[in-house]
SETITI-423369 format. One line per 2 residues: number of its first residue (from 1); their letters; for each residue x, y, z of N, C-alpha, C, CB. Coordinates in steps of 0.02 Angstrom, whole numbers. Glycine has a CB too. Example, Ala and Ser with C-alpha at 12.3 -4.5 7.8 and 13.67 -1.06 7.14 Angstrom:
1	AS	660,-284,390,615,-225,390,660,-165,390,565,-224,452; 642,-112,354,684,-53,357,645,2,394,704,-30,286
***
This chain:
1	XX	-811,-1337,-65,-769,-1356,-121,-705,-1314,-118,-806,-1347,-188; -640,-1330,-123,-581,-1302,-110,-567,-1278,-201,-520,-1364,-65
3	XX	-555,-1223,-189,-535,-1173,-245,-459,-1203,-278,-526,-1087,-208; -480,-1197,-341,-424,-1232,-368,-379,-1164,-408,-454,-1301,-425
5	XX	-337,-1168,-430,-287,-1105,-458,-309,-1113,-525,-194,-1112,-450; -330,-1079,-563,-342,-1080,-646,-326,-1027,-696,-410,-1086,-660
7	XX	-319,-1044,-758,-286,-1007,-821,-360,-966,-778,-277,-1045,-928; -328,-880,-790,-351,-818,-795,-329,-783,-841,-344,-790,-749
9	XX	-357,-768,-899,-329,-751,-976,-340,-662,-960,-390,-796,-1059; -394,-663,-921,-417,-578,-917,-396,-552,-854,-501,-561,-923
11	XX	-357,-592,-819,-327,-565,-754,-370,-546,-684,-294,-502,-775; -439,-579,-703,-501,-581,-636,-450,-613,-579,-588,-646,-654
13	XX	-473,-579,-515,-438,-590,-448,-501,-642,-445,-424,-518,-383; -460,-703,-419,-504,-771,-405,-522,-740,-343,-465,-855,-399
15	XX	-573,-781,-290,-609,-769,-232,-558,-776,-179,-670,-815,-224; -504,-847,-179,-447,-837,-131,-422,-778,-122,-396,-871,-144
17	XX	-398,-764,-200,-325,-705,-198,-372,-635,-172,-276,-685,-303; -435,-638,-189,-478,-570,-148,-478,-575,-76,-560,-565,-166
19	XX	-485,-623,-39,-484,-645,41,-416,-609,40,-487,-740,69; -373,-623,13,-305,-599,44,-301,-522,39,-239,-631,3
21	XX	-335,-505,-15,-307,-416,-36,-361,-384,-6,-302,-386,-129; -369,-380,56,-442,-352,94,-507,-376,61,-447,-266,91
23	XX	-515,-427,36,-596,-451,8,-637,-422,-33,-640,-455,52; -590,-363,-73,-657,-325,-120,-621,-319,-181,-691,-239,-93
25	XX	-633,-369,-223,-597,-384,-292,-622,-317,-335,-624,-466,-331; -562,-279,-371,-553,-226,-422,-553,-165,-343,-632,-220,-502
27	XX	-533,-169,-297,-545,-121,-263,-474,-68,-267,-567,-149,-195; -448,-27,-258,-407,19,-267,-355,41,-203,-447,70,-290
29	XX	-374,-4,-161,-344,15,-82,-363,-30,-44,-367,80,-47; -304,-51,3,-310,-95,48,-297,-63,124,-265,-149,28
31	XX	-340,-73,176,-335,-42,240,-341,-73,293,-371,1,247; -338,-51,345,-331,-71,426,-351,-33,469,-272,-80,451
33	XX	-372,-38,531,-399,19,573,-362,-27,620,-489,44,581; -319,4,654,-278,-28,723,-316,19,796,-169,-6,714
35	XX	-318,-14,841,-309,24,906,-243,81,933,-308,-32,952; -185,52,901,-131,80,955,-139,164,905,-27,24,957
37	XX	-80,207,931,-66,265,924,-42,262,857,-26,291,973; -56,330,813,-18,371,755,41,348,752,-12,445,761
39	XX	82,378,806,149,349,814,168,293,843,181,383,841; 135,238,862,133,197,875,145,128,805,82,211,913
41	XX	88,139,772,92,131,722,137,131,671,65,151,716; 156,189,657,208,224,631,276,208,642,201,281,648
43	XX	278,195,698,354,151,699,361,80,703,395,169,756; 295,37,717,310,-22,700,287,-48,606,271,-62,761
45	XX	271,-8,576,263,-18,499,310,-8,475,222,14,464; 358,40,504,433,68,489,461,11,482,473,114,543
47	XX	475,-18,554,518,-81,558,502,-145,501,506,-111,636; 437,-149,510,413,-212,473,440,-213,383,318,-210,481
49	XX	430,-147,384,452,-126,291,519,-140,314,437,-28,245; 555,-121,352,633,-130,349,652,-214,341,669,-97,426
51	XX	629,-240,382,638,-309,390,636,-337,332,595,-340,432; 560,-332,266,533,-350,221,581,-315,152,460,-332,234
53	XX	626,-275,190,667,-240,116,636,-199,82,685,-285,60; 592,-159,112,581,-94,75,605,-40,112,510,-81,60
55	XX	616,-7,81,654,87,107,599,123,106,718,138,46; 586,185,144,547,220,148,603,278,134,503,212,208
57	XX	581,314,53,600,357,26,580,422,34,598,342,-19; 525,468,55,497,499,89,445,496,160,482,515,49
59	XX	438,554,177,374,550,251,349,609,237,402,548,345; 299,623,231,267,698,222,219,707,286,217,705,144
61	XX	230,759,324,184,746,400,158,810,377,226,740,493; 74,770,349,24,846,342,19,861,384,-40,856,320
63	XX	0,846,449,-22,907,507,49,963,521,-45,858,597; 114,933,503,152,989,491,158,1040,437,199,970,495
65	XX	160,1018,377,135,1067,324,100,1107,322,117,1052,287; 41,1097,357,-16,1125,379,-8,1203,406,-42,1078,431
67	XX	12,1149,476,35,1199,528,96,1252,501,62,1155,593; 145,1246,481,211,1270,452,184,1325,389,261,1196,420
69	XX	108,1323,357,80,1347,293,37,1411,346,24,1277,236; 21,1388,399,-18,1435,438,-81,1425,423,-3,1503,429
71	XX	-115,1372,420,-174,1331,405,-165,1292,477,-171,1280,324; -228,1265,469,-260,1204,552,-204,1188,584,-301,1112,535
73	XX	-174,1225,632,-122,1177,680,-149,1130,729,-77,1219,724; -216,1125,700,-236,1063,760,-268,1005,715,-303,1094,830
75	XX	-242,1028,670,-263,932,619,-242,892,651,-226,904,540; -269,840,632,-251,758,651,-206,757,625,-291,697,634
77	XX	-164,703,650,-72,669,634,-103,637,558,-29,579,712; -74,649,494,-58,613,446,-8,619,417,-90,611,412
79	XX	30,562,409,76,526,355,53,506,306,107,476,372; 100,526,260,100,491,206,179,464,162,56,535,166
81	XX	192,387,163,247,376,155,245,346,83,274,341,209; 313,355,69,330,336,9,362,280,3,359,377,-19
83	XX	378,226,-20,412,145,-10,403,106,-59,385,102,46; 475,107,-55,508,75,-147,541,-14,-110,617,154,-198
85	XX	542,-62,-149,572,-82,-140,616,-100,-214,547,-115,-97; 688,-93,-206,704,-82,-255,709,-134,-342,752,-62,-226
87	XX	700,-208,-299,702,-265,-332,624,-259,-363,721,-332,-282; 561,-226,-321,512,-231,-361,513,-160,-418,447,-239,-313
89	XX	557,-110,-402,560,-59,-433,587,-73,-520,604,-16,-387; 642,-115,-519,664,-145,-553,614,-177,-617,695,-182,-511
91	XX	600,-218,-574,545,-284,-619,487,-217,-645,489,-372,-543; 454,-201,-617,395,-175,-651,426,-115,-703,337,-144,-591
93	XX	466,-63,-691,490,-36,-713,507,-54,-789,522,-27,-675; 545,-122,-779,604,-151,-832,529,-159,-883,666,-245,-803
95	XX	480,-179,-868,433,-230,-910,390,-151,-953,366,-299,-843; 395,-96,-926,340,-61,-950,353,26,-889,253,-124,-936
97	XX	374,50,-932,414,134,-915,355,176,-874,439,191,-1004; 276,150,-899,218,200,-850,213,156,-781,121,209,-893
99	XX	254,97,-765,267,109,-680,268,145,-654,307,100,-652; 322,191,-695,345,250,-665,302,294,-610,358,290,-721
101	XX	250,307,-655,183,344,-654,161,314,-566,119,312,-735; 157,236,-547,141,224,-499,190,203,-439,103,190,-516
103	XX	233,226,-467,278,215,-404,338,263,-382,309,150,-414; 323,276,-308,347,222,-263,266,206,-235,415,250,-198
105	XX	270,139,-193,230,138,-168,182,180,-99,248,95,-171; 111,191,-99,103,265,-57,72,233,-16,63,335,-84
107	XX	81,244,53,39,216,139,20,268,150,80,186,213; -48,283,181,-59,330,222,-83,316,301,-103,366,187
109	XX	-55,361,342,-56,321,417,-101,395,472,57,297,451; -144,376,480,-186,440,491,-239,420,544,-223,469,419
111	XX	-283,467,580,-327,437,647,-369,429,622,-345,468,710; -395,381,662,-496,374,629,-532,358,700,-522,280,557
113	XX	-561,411,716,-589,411,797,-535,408,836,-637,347,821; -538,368,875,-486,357,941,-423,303,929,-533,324,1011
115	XX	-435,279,849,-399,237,825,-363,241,755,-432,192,829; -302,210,723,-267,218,689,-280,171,615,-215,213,726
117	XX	-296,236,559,-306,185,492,-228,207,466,-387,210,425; -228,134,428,-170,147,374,-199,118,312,-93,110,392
119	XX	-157,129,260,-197,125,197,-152,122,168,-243,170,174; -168,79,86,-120,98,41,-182,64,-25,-27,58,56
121	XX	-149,129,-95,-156,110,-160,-130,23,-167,-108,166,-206; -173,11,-203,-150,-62,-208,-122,-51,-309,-240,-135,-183
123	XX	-69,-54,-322,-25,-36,-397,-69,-107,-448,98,-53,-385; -65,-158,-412,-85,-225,-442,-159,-196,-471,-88,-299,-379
125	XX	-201,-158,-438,-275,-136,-469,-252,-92,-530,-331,-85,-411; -228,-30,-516,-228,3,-559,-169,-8,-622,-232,58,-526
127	XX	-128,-52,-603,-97,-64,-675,-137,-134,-714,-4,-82,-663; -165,-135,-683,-218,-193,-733,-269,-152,-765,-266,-257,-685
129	XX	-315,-89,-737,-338,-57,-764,-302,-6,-820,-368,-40,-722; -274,41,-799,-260,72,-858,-181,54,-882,-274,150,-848
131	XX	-143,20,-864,-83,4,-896,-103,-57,-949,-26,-17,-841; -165,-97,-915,-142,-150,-954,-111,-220,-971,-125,-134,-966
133	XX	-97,-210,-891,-39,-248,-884,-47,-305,-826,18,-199,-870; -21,-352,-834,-36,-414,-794,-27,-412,-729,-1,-465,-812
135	XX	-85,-413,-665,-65,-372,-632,-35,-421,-568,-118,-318,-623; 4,-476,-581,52,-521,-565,120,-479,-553,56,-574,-621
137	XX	151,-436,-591,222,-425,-569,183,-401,-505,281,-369,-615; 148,-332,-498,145,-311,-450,110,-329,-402,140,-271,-457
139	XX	87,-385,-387,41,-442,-372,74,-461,-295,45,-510,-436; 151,-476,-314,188,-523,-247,220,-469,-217,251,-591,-266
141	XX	232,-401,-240,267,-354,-189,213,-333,-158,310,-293,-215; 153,-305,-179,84,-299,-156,82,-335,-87,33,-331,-209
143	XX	89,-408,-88,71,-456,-48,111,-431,6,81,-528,-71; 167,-438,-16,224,-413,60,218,-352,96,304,-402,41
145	XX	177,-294,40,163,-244,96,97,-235,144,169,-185,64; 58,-283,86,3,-311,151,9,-354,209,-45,-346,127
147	XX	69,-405,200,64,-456,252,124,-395,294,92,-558,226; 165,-338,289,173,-306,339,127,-269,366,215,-279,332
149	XX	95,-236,322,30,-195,391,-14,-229,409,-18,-131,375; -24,-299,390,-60,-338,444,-31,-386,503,-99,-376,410
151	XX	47,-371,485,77,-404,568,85,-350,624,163,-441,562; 62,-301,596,66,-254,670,1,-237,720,90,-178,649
***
């Protein structure tokens, strides 16, 4: 039976829109485990956000912090980036000021065995939980930063 689109008064993620957001409806993070390299990775998510119109407003490289603090200089490579795009910064912002609170948007790009996870907070979960709030604005920028870390 093909899923039809319906009034959602309480904002339940239908079974489609869960297939799309990694398959685990109310979940808090969406991820990937790639084969290629840290940096590998890392610069084609770069590009893809560029293309898609988001800026990457910070890069925090824990294994440098680390190292630079005089703690583990032999951690694993993690990033963690920061990425606004500014038109969604706007909209959520404009509608309700504890955006604030969740944004910019956070990736983390880090090893897992011999292979590369990236990750990100998904804003659409948690501003439905404790904001309140319909979690549609942040719903379609969501989408775009998933359909970039899944074209790489």
């Amino acid at each position: 039976m093909p899923w039809k689109k319906r009034n959602n008064p309480d904002n339940a993620i239908t079974i489609p829109e869960a297939k799309i957001l990694n398959g685990v409806p109310g979940d808090y993070k969406y991820e990937r485990i790639l084969p290629d390299s840290v940096n590998k990775v890392f610069s084609k998510l770069s590009q893809k956000l560029k293309e898609s119109g988001y800026v990457i407003l910070s890069i925090v490289d824990i294994k440098e912090t680390l190292k630079n603090s005089g703690l583990d200089p032999d951690f694993k490579p993690f990033y963690i980036l920061d990425v606004c795009k500014p038109k969604a910064a706007q909209a959520m912002i404009g509608s309700n000021d504890e955006y604030g609170l969740l944004l910019p948007c956070r990736i983390m790009i880090t090893e897992k065995g011999d292979k590369t996870l990236i990750g990100m907070l998904r804003v659409s979960e948690i501003a439905s939980k404790y904001l309140r709030e319909d979690r549609g604005k942040a719903l379609q920028f969501e989408r775009e930063l998933i359909a970039s870390m899944d074209s790489i």
